[in-house]
C-alpha positions as CSV (number, residue, x, y, z in Angstrom):
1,X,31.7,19.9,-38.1
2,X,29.0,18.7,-35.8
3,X,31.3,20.0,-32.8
4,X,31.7,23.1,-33.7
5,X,28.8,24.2,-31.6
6,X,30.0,22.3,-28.7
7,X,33.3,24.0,-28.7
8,X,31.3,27.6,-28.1
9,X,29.3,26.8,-24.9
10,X,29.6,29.2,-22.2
11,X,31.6,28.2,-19.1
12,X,28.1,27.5,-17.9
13,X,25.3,25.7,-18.9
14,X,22.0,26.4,-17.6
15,X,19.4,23.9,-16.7
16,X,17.1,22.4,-19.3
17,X,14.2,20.3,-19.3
18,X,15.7,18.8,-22.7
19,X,18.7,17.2,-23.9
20,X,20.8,18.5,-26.7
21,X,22.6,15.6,-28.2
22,X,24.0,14.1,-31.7
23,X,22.1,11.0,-32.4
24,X,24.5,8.4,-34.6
25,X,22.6,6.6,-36.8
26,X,25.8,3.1,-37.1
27,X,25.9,0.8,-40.3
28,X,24.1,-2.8,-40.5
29,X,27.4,-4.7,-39.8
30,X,27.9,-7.6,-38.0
31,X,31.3,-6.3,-37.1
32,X,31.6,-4.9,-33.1
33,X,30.9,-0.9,-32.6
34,X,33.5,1.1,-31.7
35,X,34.0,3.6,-28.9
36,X,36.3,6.1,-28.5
37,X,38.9,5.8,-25.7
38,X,37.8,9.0,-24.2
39,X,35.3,10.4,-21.7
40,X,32.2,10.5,-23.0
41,X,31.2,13.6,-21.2
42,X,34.0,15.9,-20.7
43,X,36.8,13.6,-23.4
44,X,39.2,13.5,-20.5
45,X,41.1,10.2,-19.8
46,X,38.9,6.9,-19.3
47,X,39.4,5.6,-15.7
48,X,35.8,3.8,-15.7
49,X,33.5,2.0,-18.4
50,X,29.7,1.8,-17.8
51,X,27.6,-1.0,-20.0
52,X,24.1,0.6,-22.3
53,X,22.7,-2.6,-23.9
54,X,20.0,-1.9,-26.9
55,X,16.6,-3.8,-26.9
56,X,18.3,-6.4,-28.7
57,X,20.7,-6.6,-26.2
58,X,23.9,-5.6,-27.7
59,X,26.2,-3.9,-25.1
60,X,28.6,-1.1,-25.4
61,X,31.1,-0.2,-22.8
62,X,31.2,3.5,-22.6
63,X,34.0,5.3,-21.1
64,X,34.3,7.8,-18.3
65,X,36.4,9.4,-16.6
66,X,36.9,9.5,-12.5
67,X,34.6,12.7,-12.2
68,X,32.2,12.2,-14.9
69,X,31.3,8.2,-13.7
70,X,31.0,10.1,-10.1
71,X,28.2,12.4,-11.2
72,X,26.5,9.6,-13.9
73,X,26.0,7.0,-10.5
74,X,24.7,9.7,-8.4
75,X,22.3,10.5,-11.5
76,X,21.5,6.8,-11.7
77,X,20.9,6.5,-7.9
78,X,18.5,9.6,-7.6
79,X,15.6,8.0,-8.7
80,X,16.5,4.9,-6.2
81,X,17.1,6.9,-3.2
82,X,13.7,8.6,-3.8
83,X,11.9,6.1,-4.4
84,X,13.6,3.8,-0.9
85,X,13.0,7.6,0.7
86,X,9.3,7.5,-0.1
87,X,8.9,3.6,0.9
88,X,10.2,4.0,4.0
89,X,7.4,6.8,4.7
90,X,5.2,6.0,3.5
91,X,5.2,2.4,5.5
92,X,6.3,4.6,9.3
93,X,3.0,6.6,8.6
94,X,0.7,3.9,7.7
95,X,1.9,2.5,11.2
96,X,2.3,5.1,13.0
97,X,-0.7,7.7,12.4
98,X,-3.6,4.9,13.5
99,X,-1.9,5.3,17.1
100,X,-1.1,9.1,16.7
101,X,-4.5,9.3,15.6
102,X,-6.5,6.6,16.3
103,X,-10.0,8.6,15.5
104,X,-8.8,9.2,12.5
105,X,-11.0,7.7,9.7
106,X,-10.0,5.4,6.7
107,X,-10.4,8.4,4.2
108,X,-8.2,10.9,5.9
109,X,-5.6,8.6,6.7
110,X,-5.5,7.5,3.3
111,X,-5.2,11.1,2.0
112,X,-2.0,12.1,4.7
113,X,-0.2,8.8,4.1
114,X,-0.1,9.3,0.7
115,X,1.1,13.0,1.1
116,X,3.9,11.9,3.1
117,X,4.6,9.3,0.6
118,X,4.8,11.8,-1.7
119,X,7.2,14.5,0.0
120,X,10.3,12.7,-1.4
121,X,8.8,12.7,-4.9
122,X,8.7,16.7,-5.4
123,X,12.4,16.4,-5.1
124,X,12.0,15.2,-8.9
125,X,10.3,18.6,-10.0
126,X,13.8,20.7,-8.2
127,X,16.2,22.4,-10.3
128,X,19.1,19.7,-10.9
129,X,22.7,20.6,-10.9
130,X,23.6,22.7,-14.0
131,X,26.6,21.2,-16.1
132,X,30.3,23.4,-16.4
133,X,32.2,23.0,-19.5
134,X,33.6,20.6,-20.7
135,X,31.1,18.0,-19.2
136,X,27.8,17.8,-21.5
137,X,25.8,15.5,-19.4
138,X,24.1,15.2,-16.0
139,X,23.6,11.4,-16.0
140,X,24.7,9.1,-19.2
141,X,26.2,11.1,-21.7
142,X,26.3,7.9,-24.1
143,X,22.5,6.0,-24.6
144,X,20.5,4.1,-27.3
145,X,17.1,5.4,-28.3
146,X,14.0,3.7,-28.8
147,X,14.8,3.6,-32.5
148,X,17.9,2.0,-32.1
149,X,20.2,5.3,-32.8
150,X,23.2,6.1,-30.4
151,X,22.7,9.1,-28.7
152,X,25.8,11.2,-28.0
153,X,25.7,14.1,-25.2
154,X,29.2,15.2,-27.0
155,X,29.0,16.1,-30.4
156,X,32.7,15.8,-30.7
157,X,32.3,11.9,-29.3
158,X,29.7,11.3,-32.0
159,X,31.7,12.8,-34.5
160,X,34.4,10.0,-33.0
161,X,32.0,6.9,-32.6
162,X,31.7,7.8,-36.4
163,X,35.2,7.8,-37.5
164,X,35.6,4.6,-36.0
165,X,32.5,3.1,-37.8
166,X,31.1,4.8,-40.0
167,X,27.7,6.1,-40.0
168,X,25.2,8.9,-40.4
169,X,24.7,11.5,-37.8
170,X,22.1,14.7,-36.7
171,X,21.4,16.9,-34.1
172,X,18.5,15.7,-31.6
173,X,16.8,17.4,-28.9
174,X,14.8,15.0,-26.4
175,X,13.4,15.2,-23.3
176,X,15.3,14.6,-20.0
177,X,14.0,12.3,-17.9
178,X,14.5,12.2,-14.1
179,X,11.3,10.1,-13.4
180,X,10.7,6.2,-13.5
181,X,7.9,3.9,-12.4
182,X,9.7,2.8,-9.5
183,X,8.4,6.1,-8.2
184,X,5.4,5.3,-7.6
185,X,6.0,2.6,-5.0
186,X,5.9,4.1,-1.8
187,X,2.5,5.9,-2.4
188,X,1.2,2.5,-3.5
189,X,2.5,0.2,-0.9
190,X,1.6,3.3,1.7
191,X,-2.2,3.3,0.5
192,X,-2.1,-0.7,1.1
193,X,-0.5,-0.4,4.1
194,X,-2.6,2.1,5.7
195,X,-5.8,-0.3,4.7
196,X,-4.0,-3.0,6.4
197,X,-3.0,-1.1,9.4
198,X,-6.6,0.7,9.7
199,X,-8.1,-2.4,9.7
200,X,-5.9,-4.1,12.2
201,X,-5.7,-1.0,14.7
202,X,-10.2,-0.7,14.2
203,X,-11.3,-3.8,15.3
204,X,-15.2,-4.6,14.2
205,X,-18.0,-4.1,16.9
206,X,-21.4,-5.3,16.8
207,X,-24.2,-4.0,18.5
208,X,-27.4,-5.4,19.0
209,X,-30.3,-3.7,20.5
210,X,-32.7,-6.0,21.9
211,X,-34.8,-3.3,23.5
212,X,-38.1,-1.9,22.7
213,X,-36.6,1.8,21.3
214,X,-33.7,2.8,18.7
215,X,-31.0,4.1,20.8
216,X,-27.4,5.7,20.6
217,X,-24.4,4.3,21.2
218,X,-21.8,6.6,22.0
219,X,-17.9,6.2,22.1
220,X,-16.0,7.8,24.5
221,X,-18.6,10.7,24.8
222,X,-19.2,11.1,20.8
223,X,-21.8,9.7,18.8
224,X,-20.8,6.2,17.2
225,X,-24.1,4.6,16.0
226,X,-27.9,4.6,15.8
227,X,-29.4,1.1,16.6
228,X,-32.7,-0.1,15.7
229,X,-34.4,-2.7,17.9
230,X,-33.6,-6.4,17.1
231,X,-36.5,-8.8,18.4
232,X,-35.7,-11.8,16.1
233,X,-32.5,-13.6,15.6
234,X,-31.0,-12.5,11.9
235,X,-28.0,-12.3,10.4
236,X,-28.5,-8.6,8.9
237,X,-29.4,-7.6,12.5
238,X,-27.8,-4.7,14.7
239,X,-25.0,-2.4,13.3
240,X,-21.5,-2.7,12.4
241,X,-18.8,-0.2,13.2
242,X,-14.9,-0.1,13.5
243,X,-13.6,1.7,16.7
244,X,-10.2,2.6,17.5
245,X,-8.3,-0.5,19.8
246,X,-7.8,0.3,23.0
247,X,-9.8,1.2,26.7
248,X,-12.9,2.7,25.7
249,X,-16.2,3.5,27.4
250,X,-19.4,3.0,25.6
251,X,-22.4,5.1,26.6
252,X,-26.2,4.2,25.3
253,X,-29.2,6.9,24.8
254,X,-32.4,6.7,23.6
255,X,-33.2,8.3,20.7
256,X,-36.8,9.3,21.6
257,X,-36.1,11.5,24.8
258,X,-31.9,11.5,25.4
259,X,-32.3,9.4,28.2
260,X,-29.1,7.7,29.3
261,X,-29.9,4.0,29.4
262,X,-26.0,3.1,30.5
263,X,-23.0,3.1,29.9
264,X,-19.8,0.6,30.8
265,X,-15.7,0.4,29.7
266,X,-15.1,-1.6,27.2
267,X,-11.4,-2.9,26.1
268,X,-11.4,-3.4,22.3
269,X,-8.6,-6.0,20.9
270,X,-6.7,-5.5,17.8
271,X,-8.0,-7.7,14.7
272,X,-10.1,-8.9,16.9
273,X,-14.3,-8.7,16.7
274,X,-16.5,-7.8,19.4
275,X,-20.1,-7.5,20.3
276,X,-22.4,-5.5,22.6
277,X,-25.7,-6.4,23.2
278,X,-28.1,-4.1,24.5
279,X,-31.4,-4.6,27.0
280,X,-30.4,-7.9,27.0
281,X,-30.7,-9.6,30.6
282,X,-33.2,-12.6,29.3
283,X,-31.4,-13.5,26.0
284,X,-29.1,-16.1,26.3
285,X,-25.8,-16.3,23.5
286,X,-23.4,-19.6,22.5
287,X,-21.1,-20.8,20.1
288,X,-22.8,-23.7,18.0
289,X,-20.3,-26.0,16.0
290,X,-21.3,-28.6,13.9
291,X,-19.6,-31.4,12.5
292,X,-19.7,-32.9,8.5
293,X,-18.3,-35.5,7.2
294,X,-15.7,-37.5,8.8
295,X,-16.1,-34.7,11.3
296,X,-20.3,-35.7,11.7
297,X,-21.6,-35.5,15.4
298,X,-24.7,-36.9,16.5
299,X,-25.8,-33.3,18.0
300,X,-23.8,-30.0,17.9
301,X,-21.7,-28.9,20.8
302,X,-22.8,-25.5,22.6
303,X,-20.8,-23.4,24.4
304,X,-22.1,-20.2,26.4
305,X,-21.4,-17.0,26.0
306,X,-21.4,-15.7,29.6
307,X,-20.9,-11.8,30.9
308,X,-22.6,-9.1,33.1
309,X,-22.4,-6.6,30.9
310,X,-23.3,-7.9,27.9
311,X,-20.1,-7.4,25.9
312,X,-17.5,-9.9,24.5
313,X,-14.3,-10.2,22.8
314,X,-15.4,-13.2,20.4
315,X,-12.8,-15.9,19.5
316,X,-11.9,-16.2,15.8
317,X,-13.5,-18.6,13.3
318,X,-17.1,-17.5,13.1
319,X,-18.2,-18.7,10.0
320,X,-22.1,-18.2,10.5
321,X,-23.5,-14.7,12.4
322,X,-27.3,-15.3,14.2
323,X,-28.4,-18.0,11.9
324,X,-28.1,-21.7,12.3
325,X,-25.5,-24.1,10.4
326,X,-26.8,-25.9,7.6
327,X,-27.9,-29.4,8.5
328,X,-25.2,-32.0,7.3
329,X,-26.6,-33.8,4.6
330,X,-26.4,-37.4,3.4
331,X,-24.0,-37.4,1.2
332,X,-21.3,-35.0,3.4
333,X,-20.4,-38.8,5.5
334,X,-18.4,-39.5,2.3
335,X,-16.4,-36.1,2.8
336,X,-13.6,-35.0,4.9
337,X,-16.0,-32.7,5.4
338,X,-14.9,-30.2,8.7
339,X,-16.3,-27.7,11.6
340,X,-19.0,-24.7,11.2
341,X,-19.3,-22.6,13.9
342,X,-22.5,-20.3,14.6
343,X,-22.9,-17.5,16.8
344,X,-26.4,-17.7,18.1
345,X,-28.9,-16.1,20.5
346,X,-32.5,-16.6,22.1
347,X,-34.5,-15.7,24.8
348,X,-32.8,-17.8,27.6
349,X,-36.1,-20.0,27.9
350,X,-36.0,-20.8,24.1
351,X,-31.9,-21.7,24.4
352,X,-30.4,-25.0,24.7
353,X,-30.4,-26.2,28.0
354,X,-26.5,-26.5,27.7
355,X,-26.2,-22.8,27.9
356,X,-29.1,-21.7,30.0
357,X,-27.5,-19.9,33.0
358,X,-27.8,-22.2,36.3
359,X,-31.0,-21.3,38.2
């Protein structure tokens, strides 16, 4: 009988990375399957029934009893505490590690946040708790296959289920499986969340040089950028860096002899964007907006860009960077058209008189 082997397992059964089952093969019948009214691992009394519902979705209520439905949740909830487990990390140390570590760079904190992420995970790979007779299973003992067979941890419940209906029986082997997709959300979410957070936590400077030699710009004492020297207003002009939020004090060299051609604190905002111009006492900046459509001025409206030290925290909505708006056309009057808003610069004698400084 196909329990006969089951009845000779030692008292205890060592781990496997493979399941050794009866698959039941049931009759084309309209008529309801069966089950036995007995524990599907361990045949003791049933005090608890747990649904498996095929791909067509036909539902069996399997029985367990109080011990064996104890173990098959705890089974069913590994791979759900893990995965909350590994969420939860990986979403503390994309937050977190930017202000640990605020020099570190986008790469690196990548690479940790999804090691942390990870940590829960190798639980997956740990030797599971091994089964004492008379339980046959770890987690379901009672399952459909993908080719529609019912797979029996017991072989004396197969031998059972077939009694009851019928049906054609053999002795499968198949792979247990601990893992899921679901895994694979905390190290996901994590590497999104660290892009958001390094992002957010390395607001964007720009840094013109409107001096006659390339210089350095350093950042707290280390090297942050070589700039080249910017005569012209142009969009591709300067350089473009993310440095970590906070108090900060910005040093400039020149690149031809080391000289130290400044250096001043800077307070850099989070998500915000910021620019430092350099040798720039006779250049003049504003905020240009221009109208279209319903929205059409006669002229654009300036506003100045004033500060000693050259630096600024620059207000959101910058749609166009050292280049003039396009001119609203004909046509835009009919439109509900809206606002463009330039950041611009010239020598002060060249800029509109509305930002000239006051003489």
């Amino acid at each position: 009988m196909l329990y006969a082997s089951a009845m000779r397992v030692p008292r205890l059964i060592t781990e496997s990375p493979r399941l050794d089952g009866v698959s039941v093969e049931l009759p084309a019948t309209d008529a309801p399957v069966q089950l036995p009214e007995e524990c599907a691992c361990c045949a003791e009394a049933v005090s608890h029934h747990a649904a498996v519902t095929r791909a067509d979705g036909a539902s069996l209520l399997v029985g367990y009893c109080d011990e064996c439905a104890e173990h098959q949740a705890s089974s069913a909830s590994r791979v759900l505490s893990l995965t909350l487990a590994s969420v939860l990390l990986a979403l503390t140390s994309a937050a977190g590690l930017p202000l640990l570590a605020p020099r570190l760079g986008l790469p690196l904190l990548l690479l940790c946040v999804c090691a942390l992420s990870a940590l829960p995970l190798v639980l997956v790979f740990s030797p599971t708790r091994p089964l004492h007779f008379p339980h046959t299973a770890r987690g379901p003992a009672v399952f459909w296959t993908s080719d529609q067979r019912l797979w029996c941890a017991a072989a004396s419940y197969a031998e059972h289920v077939m009694a009851l209906n019928g049906g054609q029986a053999q002795r499968v082997t198949i792979p247990e499986r601990w893992g899921s997709a679901w895994l694979s959300a905390g190290p996901v979410l994590g590497l999104g969340a660290a892009c958001l957070s390094f992002f957010v936590y390395h607001p964007l400077l720009r840094v013109l040089n409107l001096g006659p030699v390339p210089v350095e710009v350093a950042l707290d004492g280390k090297p942050l950028t070589v700039v080249d020297p910017t005569s012209n207003e142009s969009p591709a002009g300067g350089a473009l860096v993310r440095v970590p939020a906070g108090s900060h004090t910005l040093s400039v060299f020149s690149t031809i002899d080391g000289a130290a051609l400044g250096s001043q604190a800077a307070d850099f905002q989070s998500g915000a964007v910021h620019l430092l111009a350099i040798s720039a006492d006779d250049t003049c900046f504003w905020l240009e907006t221009t109208g279209y459509g319903r929205e059409q001025r006669v002229a654009p409206s300036y506003q100045a860009l004033r500060s000693a030290e050259h630096f600024w925290v620059l207000p959101g909505g910058i749609d166009t960077w050292f280049a003039p708006n396009p001119p609203p056309s004909a046509d835009s009057a009919r439109s509900s058209g809206g606002l463009l808003t330039a950041l611009r610069q010239a020598p002060c004698a060249e800029a509109p008189q509305e930002v000239r400084p006051a003489q």
